[in-house]
VMD Tcl script that builds the backbone (N, CA, C; Angstrom):
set m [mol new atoms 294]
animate dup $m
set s [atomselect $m all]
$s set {name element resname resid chain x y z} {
  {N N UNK 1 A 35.428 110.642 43.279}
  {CA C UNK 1 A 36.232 109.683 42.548}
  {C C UNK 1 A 37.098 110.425 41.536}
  {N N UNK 2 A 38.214 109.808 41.429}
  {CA C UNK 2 A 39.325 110.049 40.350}
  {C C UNK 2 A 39.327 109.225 39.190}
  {N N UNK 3 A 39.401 109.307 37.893}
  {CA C UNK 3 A 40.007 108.000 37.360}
  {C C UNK 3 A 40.950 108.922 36.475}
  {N N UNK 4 A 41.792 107.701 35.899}
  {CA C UNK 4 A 43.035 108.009 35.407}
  {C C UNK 4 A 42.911 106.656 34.138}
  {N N UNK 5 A 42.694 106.888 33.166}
  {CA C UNK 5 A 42.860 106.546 32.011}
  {C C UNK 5 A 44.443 106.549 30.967}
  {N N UNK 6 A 45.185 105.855 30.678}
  {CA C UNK 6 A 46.275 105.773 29.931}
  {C C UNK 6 A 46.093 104.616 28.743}
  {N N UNK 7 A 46.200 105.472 27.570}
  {CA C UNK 7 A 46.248 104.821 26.120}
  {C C UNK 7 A 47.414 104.684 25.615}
  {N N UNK 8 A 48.091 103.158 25.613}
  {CA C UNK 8 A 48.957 102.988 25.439}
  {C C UNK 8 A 49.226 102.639 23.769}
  {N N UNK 9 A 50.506 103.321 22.587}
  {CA C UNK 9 A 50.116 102.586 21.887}
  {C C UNK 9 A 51.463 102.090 21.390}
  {N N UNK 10 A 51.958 100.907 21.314}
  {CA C UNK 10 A 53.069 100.251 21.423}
  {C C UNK 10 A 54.475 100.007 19.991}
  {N N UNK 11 A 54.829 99.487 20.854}
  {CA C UNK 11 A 56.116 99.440 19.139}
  {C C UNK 11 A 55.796 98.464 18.521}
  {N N UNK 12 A 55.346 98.696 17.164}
  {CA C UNK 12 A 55.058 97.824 16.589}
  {C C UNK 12 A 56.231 96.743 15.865}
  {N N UNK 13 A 57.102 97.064 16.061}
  {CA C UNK 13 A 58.406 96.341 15.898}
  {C C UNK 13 A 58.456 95.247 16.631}
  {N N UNK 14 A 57.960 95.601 17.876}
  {CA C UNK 14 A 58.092 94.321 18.888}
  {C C UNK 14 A 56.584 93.780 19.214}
  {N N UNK 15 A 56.130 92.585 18.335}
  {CA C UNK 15 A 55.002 91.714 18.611}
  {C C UNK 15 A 54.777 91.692 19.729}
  {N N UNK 16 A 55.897 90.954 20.748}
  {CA C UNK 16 A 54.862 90.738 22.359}
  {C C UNK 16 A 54.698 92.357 23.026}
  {N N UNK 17 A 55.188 93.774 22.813}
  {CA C UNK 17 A 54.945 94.300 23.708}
  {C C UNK 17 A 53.851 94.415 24.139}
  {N N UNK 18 A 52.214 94.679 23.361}
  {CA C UNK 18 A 51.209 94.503 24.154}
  {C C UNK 18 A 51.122 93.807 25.493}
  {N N UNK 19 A 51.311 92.473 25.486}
  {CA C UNK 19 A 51.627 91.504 26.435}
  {C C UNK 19 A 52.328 91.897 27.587}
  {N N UNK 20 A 53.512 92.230 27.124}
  {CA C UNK 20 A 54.733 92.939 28.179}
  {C C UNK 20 A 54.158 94.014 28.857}
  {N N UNK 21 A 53.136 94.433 28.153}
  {CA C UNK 21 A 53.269 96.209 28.603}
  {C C UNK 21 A 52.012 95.789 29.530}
  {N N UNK 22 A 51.283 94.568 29.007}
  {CA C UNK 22 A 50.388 94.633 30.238}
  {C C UNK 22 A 50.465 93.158 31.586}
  {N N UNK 23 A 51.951 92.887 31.418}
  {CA C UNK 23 A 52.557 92.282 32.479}
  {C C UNK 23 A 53.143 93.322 33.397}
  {N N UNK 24 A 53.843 94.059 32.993}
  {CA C UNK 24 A 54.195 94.937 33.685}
  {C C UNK 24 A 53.548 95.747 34.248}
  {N N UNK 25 A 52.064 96.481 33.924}
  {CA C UNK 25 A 51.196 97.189 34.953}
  {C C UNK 25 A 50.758 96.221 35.633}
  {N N UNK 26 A 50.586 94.836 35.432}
  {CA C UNK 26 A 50.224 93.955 37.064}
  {C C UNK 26 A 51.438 93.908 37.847}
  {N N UNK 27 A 52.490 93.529 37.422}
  {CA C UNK 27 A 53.609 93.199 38.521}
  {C C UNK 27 A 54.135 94.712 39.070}
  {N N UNK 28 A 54.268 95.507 38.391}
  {CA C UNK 28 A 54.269 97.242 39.048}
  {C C UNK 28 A 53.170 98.205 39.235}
  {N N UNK 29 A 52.022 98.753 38.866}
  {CA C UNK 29 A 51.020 99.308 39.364}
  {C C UNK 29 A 50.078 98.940 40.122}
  {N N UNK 30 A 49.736 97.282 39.562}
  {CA C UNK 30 A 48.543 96.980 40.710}
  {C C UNK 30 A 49.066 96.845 42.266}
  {N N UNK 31 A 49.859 96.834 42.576}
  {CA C UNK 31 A 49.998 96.407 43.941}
  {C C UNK 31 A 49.858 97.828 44.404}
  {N N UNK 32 A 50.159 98.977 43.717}
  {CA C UNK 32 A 50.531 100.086 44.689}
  {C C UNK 32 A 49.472 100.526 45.379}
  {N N UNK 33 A 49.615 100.669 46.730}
  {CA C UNK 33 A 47.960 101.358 47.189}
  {C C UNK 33 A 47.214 102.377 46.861}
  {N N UNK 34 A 46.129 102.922 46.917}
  {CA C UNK 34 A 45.508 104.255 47.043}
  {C C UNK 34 A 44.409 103.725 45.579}
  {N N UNK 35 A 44.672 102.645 44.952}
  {CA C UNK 35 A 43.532 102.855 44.031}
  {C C UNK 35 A 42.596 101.697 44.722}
  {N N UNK 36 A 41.087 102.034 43.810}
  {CA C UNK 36 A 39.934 101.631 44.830}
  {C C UNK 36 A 39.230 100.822 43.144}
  {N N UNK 37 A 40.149 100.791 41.843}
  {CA C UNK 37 A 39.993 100.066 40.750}
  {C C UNK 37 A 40.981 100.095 39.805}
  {N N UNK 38 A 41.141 98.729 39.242}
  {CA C UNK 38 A 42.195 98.533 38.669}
  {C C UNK 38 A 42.154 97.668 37.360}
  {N N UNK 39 A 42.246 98.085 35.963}
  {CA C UNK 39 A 42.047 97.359 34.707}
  {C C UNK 39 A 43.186 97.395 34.270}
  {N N UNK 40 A 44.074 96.613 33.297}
  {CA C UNK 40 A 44.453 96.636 31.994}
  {C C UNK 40 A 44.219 95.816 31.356}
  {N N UNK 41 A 44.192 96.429 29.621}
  {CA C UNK 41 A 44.229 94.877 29.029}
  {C C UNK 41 A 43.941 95.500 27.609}
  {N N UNK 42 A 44.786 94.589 26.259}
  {CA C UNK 42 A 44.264 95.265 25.167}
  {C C UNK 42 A 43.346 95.646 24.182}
  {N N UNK 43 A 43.282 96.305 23.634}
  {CA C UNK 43 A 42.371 96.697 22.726}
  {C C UNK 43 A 41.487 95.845 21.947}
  {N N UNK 44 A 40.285 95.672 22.587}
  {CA C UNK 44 A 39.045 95.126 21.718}
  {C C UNK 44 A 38.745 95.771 20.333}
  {N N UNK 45 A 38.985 94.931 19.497}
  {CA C UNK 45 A 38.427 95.188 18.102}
  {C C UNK 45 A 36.977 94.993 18.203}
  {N N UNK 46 A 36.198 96.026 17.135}
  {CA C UNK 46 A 34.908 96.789 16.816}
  {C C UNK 46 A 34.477 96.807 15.576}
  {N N UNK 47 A 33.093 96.660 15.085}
  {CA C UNK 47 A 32.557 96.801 13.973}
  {C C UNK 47 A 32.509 98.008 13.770}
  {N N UNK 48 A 31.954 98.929 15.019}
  {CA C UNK 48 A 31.646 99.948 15.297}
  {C C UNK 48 A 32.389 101.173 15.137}
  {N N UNK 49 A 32.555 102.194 14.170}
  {CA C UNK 49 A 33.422 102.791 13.710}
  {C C UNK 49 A 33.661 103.973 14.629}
  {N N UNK 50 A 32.730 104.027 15.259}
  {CA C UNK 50 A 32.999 105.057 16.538}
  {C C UNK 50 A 34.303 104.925 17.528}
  {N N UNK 51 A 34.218 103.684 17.467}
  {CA C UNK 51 A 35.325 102.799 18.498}
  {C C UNK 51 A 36.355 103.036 18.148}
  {N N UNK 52 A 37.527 103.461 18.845}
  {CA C UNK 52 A 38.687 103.772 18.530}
  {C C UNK 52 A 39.551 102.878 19.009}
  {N N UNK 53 A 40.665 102.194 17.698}
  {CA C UNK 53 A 40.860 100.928 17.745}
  {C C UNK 53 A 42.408 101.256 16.870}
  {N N UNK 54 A 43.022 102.161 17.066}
  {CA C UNK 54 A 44.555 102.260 17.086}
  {C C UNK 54 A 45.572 101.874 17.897}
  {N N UNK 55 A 45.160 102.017 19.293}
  {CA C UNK 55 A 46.416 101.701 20.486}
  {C C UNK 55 A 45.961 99.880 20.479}
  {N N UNK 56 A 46.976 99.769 21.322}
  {CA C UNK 56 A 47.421 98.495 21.554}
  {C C UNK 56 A 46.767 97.959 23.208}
  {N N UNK 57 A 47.006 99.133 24.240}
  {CA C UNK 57 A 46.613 98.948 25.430}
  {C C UNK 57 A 46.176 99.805 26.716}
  {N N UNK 58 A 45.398 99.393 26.616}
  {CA C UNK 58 A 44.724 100.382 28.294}
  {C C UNK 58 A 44.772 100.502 29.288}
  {N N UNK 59 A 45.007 101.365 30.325}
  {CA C UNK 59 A 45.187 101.323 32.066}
  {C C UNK 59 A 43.905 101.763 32.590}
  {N N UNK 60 A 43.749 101.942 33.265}
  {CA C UNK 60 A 42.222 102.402 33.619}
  {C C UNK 60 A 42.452 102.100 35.218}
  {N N UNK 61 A 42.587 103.470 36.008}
  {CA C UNK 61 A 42.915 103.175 37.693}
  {C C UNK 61 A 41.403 104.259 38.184}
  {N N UNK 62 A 40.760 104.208 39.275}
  {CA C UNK 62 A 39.781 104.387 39.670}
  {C C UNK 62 A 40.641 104.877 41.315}
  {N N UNK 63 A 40.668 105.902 41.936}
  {CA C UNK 63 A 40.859 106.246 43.402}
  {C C UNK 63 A 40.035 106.979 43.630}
  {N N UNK 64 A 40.092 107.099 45.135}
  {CA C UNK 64 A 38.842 107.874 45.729}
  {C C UNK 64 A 39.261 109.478 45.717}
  {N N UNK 65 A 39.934 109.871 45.676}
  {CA C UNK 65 A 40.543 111.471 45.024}
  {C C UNK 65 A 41.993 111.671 44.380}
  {N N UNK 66 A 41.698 112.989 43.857}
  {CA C UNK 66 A 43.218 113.301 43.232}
  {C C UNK 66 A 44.533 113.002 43.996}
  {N N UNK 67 A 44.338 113.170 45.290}
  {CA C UNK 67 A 45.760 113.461 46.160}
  {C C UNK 67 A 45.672 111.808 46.189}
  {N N UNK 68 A 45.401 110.592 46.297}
  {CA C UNK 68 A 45.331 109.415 45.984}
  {C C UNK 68 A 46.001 108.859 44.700}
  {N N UNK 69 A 45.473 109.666 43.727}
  {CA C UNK 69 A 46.476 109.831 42.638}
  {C C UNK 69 A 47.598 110.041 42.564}
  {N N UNK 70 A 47.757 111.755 42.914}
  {CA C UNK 70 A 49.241 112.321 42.921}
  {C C UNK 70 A 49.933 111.841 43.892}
  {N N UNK 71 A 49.644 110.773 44.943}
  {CA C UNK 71 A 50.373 109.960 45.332}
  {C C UNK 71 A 51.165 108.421 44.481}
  {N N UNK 72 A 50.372 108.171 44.056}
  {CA C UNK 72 A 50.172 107.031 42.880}
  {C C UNK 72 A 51.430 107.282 41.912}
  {N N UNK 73 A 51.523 108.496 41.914}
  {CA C UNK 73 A 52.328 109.121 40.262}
  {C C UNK 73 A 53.428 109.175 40.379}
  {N N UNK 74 A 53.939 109.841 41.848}
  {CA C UNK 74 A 55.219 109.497 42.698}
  {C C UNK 74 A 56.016 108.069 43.521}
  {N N UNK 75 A 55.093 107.285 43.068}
  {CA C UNK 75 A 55.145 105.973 44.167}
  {C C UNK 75 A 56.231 105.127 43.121}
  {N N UNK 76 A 57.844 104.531 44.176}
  {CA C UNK 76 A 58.992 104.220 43.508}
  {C C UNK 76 A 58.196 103.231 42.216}
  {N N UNK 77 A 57.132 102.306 42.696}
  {CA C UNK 77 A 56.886 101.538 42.125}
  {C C UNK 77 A 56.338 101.715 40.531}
  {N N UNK 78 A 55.401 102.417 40.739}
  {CA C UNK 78 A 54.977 103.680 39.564}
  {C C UNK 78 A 56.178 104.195 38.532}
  {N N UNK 79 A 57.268 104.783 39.393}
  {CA C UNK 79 A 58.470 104.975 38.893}
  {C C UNK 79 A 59.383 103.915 38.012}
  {N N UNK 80 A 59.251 102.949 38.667}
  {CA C UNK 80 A 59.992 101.554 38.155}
  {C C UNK 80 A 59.252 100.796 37.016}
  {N N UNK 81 A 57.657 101.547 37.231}
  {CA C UNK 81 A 57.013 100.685 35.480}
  {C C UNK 81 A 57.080 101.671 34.359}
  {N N UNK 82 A 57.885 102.622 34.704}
  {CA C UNK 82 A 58.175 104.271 33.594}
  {C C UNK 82 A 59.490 103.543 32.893}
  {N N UNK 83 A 60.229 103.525 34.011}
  {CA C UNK 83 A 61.608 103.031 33.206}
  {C C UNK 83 A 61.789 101.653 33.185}
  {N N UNK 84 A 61.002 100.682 33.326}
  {CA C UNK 84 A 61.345 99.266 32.868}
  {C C UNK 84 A 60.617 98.647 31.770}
  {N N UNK 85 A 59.227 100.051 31.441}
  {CA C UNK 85 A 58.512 99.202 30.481}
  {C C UNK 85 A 58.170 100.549 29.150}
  {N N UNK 86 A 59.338 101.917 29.629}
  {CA C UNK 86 A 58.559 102.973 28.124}
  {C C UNK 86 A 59.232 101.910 26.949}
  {N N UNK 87 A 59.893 101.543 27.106}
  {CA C UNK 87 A 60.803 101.225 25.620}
  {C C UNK 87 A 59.719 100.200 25.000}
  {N N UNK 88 A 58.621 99.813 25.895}
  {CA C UNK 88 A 57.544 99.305 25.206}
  {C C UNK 88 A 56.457 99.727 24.123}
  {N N UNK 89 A 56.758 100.797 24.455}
  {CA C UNK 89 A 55.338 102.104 23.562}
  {C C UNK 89 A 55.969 102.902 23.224}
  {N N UNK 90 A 55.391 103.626 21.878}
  {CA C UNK 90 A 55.754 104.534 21.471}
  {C C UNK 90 A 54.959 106.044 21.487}
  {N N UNK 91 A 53.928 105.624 21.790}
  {CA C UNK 91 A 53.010 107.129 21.910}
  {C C UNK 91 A 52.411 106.855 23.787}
  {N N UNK 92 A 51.821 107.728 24.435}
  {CA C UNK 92 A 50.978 107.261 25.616}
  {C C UNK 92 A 50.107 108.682 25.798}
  {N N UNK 93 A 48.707 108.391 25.962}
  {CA C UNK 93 A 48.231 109.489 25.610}
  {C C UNK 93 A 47.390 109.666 27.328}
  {N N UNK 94 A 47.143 110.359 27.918}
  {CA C UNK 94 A 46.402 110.284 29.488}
  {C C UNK 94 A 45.284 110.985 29.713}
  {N N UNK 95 A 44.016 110.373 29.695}
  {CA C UNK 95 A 42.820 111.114 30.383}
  {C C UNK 95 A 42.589 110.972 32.163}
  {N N UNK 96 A 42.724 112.294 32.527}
  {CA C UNK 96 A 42.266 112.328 34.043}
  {C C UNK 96 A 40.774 113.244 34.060}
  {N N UNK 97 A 40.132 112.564 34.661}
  {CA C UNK 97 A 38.927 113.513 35.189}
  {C C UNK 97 A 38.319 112.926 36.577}
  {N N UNK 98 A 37.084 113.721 37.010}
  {CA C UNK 98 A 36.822 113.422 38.478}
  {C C UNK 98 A 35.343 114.013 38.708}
}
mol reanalyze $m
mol bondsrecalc $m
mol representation Tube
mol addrep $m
């Protein structure tokens, strides 16, 4: 297994982007094939100070290997949620492991 983790953390100028930013990974990432799990959604607030509770929103994709991925990363669709939705966020930070 692959997963691919993205911490999104948004413009705070613009109230709905959370929202936006996680309309747009359903209508452009989830459909694309090769993943075998698929989350977004924003940031749960915590008592718990461990919890890290700065960003706004999370991706969280699950495939059955890297080349599943590095297919994923190239896919137009993938491409089309880069440039229709960065102006949403201002930082994006990416954990991959396997």
């Amino acid at each position: 297994m692959f997963s691919h983790v993205v911490i999104f953390w948004t413009d705070p100028q613009n109230s709905s982007a959370p929202d936006e930013l996680v309309a747009g990974a359903q209508k452009y990432l989830k459909p694309i094939p090769g993943s075998v799990f698929f989350h977004v959604g924003k940031m749960v607030g915590s008592h718990r100070p461990v919890v890290e509770q700065s960003y706004q929103v999370a991706l969280n994709l699950v495939f059955q290997d890297k080349k599943a991925q590095d297919d994923y990363q190239v896919h137009p669709e993938h491409l089309k949620f880069v440039s229709e939705c960065s102006k949403l966020w201002k930082r994006v930070v990416v954990y991959d492991f396997a």
